[in-house]
Structure formats: structure tokens, C-alpha cells
N, C-alpha and C positions, 0 to 999 in steps of 0.2 A: 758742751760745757764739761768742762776735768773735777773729775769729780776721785775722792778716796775713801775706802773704806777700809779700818781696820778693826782688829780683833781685840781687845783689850782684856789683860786675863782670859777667865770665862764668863765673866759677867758682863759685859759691855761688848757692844758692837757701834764705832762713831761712823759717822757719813760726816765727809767732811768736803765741801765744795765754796770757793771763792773767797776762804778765809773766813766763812761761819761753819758750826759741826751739831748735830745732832745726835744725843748718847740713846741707844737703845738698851735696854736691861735684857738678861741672857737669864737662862735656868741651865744650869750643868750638869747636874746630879747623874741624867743617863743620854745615853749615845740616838742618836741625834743632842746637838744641843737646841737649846731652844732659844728665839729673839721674838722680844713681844715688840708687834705694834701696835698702833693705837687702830681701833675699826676707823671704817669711814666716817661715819656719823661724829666719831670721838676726834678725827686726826684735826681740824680744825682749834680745839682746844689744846690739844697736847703737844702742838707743834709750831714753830716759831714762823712769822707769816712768810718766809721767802719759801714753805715747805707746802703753804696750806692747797694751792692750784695743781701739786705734783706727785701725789698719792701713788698713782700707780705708777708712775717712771720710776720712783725710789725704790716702792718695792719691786720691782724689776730687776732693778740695777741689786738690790741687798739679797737676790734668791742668783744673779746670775753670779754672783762673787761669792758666797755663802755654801753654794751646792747644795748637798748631800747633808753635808758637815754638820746644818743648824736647819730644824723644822720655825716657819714661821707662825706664831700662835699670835692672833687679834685680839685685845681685850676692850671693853668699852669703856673704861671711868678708872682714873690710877686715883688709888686714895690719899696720896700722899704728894705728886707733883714728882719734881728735879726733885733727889735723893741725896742725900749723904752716902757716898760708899765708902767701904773697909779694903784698904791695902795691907797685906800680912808680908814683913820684910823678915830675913835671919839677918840677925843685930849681927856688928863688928866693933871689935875694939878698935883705939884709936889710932894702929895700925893696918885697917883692913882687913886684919883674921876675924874668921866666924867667930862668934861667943857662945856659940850654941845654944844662945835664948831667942826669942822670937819679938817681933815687936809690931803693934796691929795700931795700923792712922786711920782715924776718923778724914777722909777726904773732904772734899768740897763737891759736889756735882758735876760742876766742870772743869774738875779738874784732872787730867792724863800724865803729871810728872811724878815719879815716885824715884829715891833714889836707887843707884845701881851703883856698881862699880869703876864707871866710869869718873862716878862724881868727884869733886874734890872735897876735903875735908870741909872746905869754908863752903861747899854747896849744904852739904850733908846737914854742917852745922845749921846753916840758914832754913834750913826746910821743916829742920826740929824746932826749933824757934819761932816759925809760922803756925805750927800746929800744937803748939803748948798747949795741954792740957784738954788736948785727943790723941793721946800714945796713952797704947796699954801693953803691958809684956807680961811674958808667962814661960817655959818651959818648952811648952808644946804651941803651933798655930791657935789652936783649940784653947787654949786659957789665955793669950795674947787677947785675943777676943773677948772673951770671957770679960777681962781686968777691961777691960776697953769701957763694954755694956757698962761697967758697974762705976767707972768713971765719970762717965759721960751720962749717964743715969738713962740710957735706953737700950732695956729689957731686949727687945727686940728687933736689935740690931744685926743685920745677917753677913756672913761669910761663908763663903763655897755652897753646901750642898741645901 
């Protein structure tokens, strides 16, 4: 079975096989990184059922692709489920130059598109207009975030470390 695994940021690791994908959440902060998965007991709850029969092929397959690079840590009960995560972009004017502000999206859980340079203006546009009113900006990453939390009214909203 063809199976992919990428790296998303540092926070995320997906397993992605036959056109469904699994997001693992990542710790960054020190070398090893870190990819949690759910223990045994818990991987039945936490995981979508084409996963729940293949516990240990997965993790196989996510420590032979991973190496070194990311220690794998088991937790037993996620208190919160599929997440919201925080994409932190450096803002462009409406020619593509930096602005040298910073601008932090509240994501969707499953969701992996964040703009780039590639995009076009009318992508760019349509992405900001999907996420109205989960963009925060700020100077630094660090208050992109910040304005984000205070928007969005969740304190404890995480980015990087």
C-alpha cells in the first residue's frame, strides 16, 4: 500500500495513504523533535477507523521516515481532539514585496494550504476571505500571535516553542 509522509512546519507530521491523511502534532522547541502518538489503548479513539487495525505498521513506517530527526512520545487522552493550528506568514504588499509585518491564521485542522509565493493575487485574496476574522498581525511572529489570541479570544493559543 503507497503510503506519504510529510513534515509540515514543525508542528505537524501527516501520514497520508489512498487519499485519507492523519495529522500528528510535533513539540519543536529541542533537537530531537518530538511526534506524539496516541498509546495503544487511546489509538482506537484518536484515530480515524481505516487507522484503528494498523498501530504498529504506522508507527514503523513514521520512525523509518522520521529517523533520528523526531523522538516518538505516546500520550494516552488528547484534551482537546483535531486542533486549530497557527500558520505565521511575512505579510506582502499588493505587489509581492515583504511589508515587514507579520500576519498569524487561525487554520482549520485539516487543513495543509497556507499561501506562498507561488499563489496568485486572486488565490491570496480568496484565502484571506476564508479566514476572516482569524488573522492577527503584529510586527514580530511573536505579536502576529499575540493579536491573533486576543481576536479570536483564545489565551492559549500556541505557536512554535
Amino acid at each position: 500500500m503507497e503510503f506519504a509522509i510529510t513534515e509540515e512546519w514543525k508542528e505537524r507530521v501527516v501520514y497520508r495513504e489512498q487519499g485519507a491523511s492523519f495529522t500528528f502534532d510535533c513539540a519543536w522547541g529541542v533537537k530531537p523533535h518530538t511526534v506524539f502518538v496516541p498509546s495503544a489503548a487511546y489509538w482506537p479513539q484518536a484515530t480515524p477507523a481505516w487507522m484503528h487495525d494498523r498501530r504498529d505498521e504506522i508507527i514503523g513506517r513514521l520512525r523509518a521516515h522520521l529517523g533520528a530527526r523526531y523522538v516518538i512520545e505516546e500520550f494516552e487522552k488528547s484534551d482537546t481532539g483535531p486542533r486549530p493550528w497557527v500558520t505565521v506568514l511575512g505579510a506582502r504588499h499588493s505587489d509581492g514585496s515583504v511589508s515587514g509585518e507579520w500576519i498569524a491564521v487561525l487554520m482549520d485542522p485539516d487543513e495543509t494550504a497556507t499561501p506562498h509565493a507561488s499563489w496568485t493575487p486572486e488565490q491570496r485574496s480568496q484565502f484571506f476571505a476564508d479566514h476572516a476574522g482569524r488573522v492577527g498581525g503584529g510586527s514580530t511572529p511573536d505579536e502576529a500571535v499575540e493579536d491573533l489570541r486576543q481576536r479570536v479570544g483564545q489565551p492559549g493559543l500556541r505557536w512554535g516553542t
